[in-house]
N, C-alpha and C positions, 0 to 999 in steps of 0.2 A: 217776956222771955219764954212762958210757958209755952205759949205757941206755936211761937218759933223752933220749939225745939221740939213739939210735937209734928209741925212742917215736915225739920227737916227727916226726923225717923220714918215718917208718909213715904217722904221721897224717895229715902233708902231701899225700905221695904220694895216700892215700885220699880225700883233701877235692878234689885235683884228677880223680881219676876219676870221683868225682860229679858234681863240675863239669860236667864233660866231657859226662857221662851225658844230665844234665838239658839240656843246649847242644842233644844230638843227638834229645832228644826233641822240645824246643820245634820245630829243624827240620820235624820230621816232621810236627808240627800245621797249621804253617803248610804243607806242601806238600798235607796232605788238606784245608785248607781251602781251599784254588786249585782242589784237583778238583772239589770239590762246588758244582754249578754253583744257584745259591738255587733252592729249591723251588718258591718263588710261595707264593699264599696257602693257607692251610689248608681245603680244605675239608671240611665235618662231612657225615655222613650224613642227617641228618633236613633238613627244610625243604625249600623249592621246590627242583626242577628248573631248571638249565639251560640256555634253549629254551623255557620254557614264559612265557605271559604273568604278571608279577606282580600281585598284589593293587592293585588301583585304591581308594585313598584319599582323602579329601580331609581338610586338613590345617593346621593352623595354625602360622606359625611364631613365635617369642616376641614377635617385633615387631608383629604382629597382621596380618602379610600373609594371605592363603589359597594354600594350594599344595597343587595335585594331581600326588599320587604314584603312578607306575604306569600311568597314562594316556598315550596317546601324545602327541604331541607334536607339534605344528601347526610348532616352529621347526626340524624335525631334531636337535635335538639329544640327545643321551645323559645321562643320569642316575647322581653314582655319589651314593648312600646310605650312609654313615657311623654307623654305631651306636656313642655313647661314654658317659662321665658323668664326672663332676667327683670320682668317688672312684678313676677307674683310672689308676693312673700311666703303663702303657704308653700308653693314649689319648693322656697328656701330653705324652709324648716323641715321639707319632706327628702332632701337632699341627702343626708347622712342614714337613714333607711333605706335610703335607694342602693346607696353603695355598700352597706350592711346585707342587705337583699343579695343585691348582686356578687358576694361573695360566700352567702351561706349557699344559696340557689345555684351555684357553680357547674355544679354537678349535670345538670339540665337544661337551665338555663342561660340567657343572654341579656341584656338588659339595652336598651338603647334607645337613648332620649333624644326628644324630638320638638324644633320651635320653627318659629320662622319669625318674618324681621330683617332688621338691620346686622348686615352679618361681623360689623366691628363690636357690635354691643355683644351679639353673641361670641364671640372670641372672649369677649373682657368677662363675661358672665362665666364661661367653660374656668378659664383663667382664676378667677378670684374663688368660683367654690371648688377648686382641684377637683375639676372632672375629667382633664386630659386623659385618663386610662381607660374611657365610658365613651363609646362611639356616640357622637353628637349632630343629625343632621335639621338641617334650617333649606324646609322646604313644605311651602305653603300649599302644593296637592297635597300631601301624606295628611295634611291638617282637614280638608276638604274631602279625602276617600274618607276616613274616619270619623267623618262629620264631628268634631271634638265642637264644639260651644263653649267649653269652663275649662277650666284647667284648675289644678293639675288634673289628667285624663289617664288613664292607662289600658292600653288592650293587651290579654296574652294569647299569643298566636302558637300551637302546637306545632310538632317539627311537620306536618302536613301542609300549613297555612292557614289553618283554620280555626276560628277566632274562638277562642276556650270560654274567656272572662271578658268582661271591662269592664267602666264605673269611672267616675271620679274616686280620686284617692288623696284623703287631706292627710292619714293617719299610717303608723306602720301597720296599724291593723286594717285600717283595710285595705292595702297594698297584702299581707297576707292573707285575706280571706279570698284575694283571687287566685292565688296558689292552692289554697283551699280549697276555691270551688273549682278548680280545673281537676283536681286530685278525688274530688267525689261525682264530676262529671256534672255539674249542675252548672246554670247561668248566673247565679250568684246564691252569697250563703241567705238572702232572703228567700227565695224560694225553697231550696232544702229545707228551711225551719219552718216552714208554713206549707209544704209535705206535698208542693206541687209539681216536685221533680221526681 
């Protein structure tokens, strides 16, 4: 019986310095995740520059408006472009930011998403995540001037046409960090913080 009962105190002892262990690593996670200030949005190598004018389109959106993209803009205002589709979950989750965006951003801004596809699935998509008030065009050049690859995608085009930001955008932040870097003039906030802008 002695041993056993020397066992199971071994055990104890061990199950608490695990314990312990695992306590002092969660710590550490959470204190490198305070350091790491968000990156902003991702962005890719290939596709436009920017600073340079974007591709001028003109444009349909499902409701049968006509909207020209890339053009400048007689109101001032700024353009961001949304590249999503009814198959991307991140899209889904990044959905209620967008339309949060698009009402803080008012002021300036214009928000307007972009797929292409089957155009009943996109109805059913616009439909189930209430985006009827968010201009929505499904049209497979705008995806090709933009050369998008991933999604979700975003470019902001100033009321000139001329493309501020892009990147991928999984997160509200970094959907904000292109607002960000349009607002300090930079091509993303990676380059600002690494002091090559």
């Amino acid at each position: 019986m002695t041993a056993l009962a020397i066992s199971n105190v071994v055990l104890w002892v061990l199950v608490l310095a695990l314990s312990a262990v695992v306590l002092a690593l969660t710590r550490q996670l959470g204190v490198l995740h305070e350091r790491i200030a968000p990156a902003g949005a991702l962005m890719l190598n290939r596709g436009l520059t920017v600073g340079e004018p974007a591709p001028a389109l003109e444009v349909a959106a499902l409701d049968g408006r006509p909207l020209k993209l890339g053009a400048a803009r007689t109101d001032g205002r700024s353009t961001l472009l949304l590249f999503v589709s009814p198959t991307c979950p991140v899209c889904k989750t990044l959905l209620p930011a967008i339309k949060s965006s698009g009402r803080d951003e008012r002021a300036w801004m214009d928000v307007v998403l972009a797929s292409d596809g089957d155009l009943d699935a996109q109805r059913e998509f616009v439909s189930a995540q209430g985006l009827e008030g968010i201009p929505y065009v499904v049209s497979a050049a705008l995806g090709l001037a933009y050369q998008v690859s991933r999604l979700p995608f975003a470019a902001l085009l100033d009321e000139r046409g001329v493309l501020r930001a892009r990147g991928l955008v999984n997160s509200r932040e970094h959907l904000e960090s292109l607002f960000e870097a349009k607002r300090l003039g930079v091509a993303s906030l990676q380059e600002y913080f690494s002091g090559a802008g």
